[in-house]
C-alpha positions as CSV (number, residue, x, y, z in Angstrom):
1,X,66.8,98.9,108.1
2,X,67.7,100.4,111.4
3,X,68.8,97.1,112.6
4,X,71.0,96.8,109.6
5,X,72.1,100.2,110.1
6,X,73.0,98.9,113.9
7,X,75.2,95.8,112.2
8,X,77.1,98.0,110.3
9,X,78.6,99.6,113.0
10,X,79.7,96.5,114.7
11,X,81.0,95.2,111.3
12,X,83.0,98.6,110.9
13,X,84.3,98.8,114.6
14,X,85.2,95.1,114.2
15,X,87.3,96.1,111.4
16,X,89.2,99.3,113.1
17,X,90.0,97.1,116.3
18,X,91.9,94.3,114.3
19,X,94.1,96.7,112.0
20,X,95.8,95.3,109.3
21,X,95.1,92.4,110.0
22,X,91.5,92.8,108.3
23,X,93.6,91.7,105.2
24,X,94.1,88.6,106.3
25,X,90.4,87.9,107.7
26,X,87.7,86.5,106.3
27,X,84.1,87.1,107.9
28,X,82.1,83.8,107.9
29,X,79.2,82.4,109.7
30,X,75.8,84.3,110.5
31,X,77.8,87.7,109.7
32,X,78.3,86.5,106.2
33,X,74.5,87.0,105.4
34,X,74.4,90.6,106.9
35,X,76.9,91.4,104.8
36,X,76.0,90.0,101.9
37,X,72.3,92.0,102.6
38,X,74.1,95.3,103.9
39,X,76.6,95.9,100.9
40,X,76.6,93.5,98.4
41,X,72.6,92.9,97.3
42,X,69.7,95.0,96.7
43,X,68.8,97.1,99.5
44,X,65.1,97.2,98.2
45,X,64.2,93.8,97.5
46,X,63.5,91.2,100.1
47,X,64.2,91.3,103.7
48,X,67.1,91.5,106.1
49,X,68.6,87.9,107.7
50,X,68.3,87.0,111.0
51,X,70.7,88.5,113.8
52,X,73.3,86.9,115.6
53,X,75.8,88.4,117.6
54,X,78.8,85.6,117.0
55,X,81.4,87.1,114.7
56,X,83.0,84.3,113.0
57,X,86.4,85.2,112.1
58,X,88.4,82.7,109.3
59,X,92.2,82.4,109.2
60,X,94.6,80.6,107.2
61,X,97.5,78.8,109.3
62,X,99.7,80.6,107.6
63,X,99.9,84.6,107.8
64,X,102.5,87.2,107.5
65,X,103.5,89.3,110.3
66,X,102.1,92.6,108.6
67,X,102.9,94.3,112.4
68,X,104.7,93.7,115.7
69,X,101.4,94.0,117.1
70,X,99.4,90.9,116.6
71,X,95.6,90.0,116.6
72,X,95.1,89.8,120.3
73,X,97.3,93.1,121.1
74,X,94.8,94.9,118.5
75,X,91.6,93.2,119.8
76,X,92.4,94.2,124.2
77,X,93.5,97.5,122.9
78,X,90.1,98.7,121.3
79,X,88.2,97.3,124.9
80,X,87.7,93.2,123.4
81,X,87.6,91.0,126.5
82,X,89.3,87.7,126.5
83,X,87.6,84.8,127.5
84,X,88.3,81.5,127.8
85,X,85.8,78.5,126.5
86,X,87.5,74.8,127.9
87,X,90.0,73.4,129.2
88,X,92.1,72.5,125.5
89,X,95.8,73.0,125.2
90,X,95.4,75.6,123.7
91,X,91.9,76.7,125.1
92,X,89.3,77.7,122.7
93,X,88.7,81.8,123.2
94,X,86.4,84.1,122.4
95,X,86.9,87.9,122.4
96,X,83.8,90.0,123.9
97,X,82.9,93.7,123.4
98,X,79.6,95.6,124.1
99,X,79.0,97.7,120.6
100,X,76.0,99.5,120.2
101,X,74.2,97.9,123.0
102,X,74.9,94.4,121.6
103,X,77.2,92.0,122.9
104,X,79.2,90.7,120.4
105,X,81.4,87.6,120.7
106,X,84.3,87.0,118.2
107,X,86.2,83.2,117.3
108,X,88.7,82.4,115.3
109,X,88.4,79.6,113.0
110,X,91.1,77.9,110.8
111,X,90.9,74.7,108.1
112,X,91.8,72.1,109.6
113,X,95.1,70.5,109.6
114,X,96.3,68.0,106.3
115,X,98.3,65.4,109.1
116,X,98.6,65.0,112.3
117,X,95.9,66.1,115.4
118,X,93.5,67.4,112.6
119,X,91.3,68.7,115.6
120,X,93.5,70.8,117.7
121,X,93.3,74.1,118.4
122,X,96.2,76.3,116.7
123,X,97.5,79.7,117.5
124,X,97.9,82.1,114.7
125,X,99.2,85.9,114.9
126,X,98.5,85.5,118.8
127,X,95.1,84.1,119.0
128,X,94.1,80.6,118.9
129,X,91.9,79.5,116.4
130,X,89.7,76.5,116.0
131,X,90.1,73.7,112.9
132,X,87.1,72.8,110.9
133,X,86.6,70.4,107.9
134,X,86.5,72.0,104.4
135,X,87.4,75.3,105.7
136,X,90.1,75.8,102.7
137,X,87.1,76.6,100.6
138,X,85.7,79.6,102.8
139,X,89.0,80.7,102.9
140,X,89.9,80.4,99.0
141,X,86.7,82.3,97.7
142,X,86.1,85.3,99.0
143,X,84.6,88.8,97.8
144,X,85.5,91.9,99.1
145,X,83.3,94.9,100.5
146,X,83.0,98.3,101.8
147,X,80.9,99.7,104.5
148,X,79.1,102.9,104.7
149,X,81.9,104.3,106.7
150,X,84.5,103.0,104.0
151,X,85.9,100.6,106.0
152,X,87.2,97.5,103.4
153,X,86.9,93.8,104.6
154,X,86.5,90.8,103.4
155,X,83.9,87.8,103.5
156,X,83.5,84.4,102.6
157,X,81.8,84.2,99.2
158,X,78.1,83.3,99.1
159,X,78.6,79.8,96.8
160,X,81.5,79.0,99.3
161,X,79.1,79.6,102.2
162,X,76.1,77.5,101.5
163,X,79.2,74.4,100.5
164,X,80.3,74.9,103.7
165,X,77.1,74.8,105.7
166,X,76.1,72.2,103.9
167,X,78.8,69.8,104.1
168,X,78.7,69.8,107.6
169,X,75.7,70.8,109.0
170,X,74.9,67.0,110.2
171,X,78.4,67.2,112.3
172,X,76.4,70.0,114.5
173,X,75.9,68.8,118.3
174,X,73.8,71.5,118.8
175,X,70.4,70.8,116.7
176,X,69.2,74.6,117.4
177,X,72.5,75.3,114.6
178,X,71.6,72.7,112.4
179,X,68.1,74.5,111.8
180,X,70.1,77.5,111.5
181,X,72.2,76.3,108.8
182,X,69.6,75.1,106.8
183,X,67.7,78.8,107.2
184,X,71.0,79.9,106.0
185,X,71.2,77.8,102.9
186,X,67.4,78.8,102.0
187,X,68.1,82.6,102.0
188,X,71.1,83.1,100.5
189,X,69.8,81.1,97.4
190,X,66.2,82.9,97.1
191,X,66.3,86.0,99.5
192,X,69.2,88.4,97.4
193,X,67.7,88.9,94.2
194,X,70.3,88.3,91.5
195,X,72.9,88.0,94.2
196,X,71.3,84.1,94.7
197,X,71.0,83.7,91.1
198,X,75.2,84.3,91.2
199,X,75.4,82.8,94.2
200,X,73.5,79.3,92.2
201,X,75.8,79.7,89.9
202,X,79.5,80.0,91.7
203,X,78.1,77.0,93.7
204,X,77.5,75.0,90.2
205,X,81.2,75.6,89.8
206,X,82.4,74.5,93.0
207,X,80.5,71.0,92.6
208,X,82.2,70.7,89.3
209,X,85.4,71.2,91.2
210,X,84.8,69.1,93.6
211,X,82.9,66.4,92.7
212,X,83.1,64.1,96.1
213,X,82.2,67.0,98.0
214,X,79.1,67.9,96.1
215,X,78.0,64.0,96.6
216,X,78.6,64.6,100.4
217,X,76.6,67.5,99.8
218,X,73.7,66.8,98.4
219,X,73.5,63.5,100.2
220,X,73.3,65.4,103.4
221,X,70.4,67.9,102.6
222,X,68.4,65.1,101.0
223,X,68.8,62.3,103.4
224,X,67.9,66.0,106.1
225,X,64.4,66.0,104.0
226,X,63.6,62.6,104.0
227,X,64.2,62.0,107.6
228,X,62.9,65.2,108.7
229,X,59.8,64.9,111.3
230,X,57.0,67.4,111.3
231,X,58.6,68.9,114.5
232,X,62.0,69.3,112.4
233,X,60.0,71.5,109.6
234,X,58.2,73.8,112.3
235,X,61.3,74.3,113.9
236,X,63.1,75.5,110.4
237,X,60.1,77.2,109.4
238,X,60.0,79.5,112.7
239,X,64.5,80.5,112.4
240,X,62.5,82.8,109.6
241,X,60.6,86.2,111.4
242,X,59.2,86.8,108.0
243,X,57.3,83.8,107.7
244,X,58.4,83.2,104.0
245,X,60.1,80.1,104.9
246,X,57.9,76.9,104.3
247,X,58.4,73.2,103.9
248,X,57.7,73.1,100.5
249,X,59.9,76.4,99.5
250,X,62.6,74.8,100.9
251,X,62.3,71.3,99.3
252,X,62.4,73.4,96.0
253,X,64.9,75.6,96.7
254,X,67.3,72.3,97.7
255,X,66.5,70.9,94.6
256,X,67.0,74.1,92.9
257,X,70.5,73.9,94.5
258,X,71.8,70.7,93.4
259,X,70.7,71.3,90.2
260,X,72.2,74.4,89.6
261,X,69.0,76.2,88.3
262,X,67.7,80.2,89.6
263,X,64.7,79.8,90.9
């Protein structure tokens, strides 16, 4: 738990330095599943996710100015550094802080745009955020939590997650994430206790909602299995410290998955 107990103070100063705007932002990516462990599961059963120090920060294109001061001002007041990732108009940033003795790097990320340059970067409340596909989801269902400290946020809900990852997983040019993803997936549908059993179940819902997308879905992680080379398995195997993730437990877990079914 003392890692855990480490994340939650990162979590909790992340949510001081941006203000109100933590109304407006939803945590996503690898964060998700600390949170999801930290506040919102059993503390007893099961083990912690793995660690990653990028804080994935979703934002609809559309927010209100809830103060003069926007993102940006709050983040270089409480010590983020900006930093600048290409050469775009506008360039991708990251913000960078030292918390705890980790270094934690924070990104914007936005749904991607209905017409025009469905790829380029926006700027929102003063810092520029990246488009991705199917994003709307992540940013429609949510659940709120508290930390120790009280602090309130809010994070992308767990059936909303594993979509997400698992709609575009393939689109990764970095095969290290794609492995990641898939780890992903695999504990937030068996790791959680009854949290995955509700998580199974919101995600049943969503592929009634959206039918095309849970085709894109499930071809993806199956035609991922069927191609996968023995090298591919070890590599997903070892993204787990615990060792509980094996070939087989995944396969079942997928099919699990698109069935709808707790394990």
């Amino acid at each position: 738990m003392a890692d855990l107990e480490k994340e939650d103070r990162v979590i909790c100063e992340f949510l001081r330095s941006i203000g109100p705007w933590n109304n407006y932002i939803t945590i996503g990516g690898g964060y998700a599943l600390i949170i999801y462990k930290l506040y919102l599961s059993d503390q007893h059963i099961g083990y912690p996710p793995v660690g990653t120090r990028d804080l994935d920060s979703l934002i609809p294109r559309k927010v209100p100015e809830v103060s003069k001061k926007d993102i940006a001002g709050y983040l270089k007041e409480a010590g983020f550094v900006q930093l600048f990732k290409d050469y775009d108009n506008p360039a991708t940033e990251a913000y960078v802080k030292e918390i705890n003795g980790f270094e934690v790097e924070i990104e914007f990320l936005t749904d991607s745009a209905t017409r025009g340059d469905k790829n380029k970067n926006v700027v929102i409340a003063g810092v520029v955020a990246q488009p991705l596909s199917y994003l709307s989801l992540s940013l429609q269902t949510t659940l709120k939590f508290k930390t120790y400290s009280g602090e309130t946020g809010i994070v992308v809900s767990p059936g909303a997650w594993m979509f997400h990852k698992g709609l575009t997983f393939p689109r990764r040019s970095n095969a290290s994430k794609i492995y990641k993803d898939l780890y992903g997936i695999w504990y937030v549908a068996s790791q959680l206790g009854d949290f995955s059993n509700n998580a199974i179940e919101e995600l049943k819902s969503l592929f009634q909602q959206h039918p095309k997308w849970f085709q894109t879905f499930q071809d993806n992680l199956l035609k991922w299995i069927e191609q996968a080379a023995p090298i591919d398995w070890s590599k997903l195997e070892t993204q787990d410290p615990f060792g509980r993730l094996k070939k087989l437990n995944f396969e079942r877990i997928v099919k699990s998955i698109l069935q709808g079914k707790h394990l």
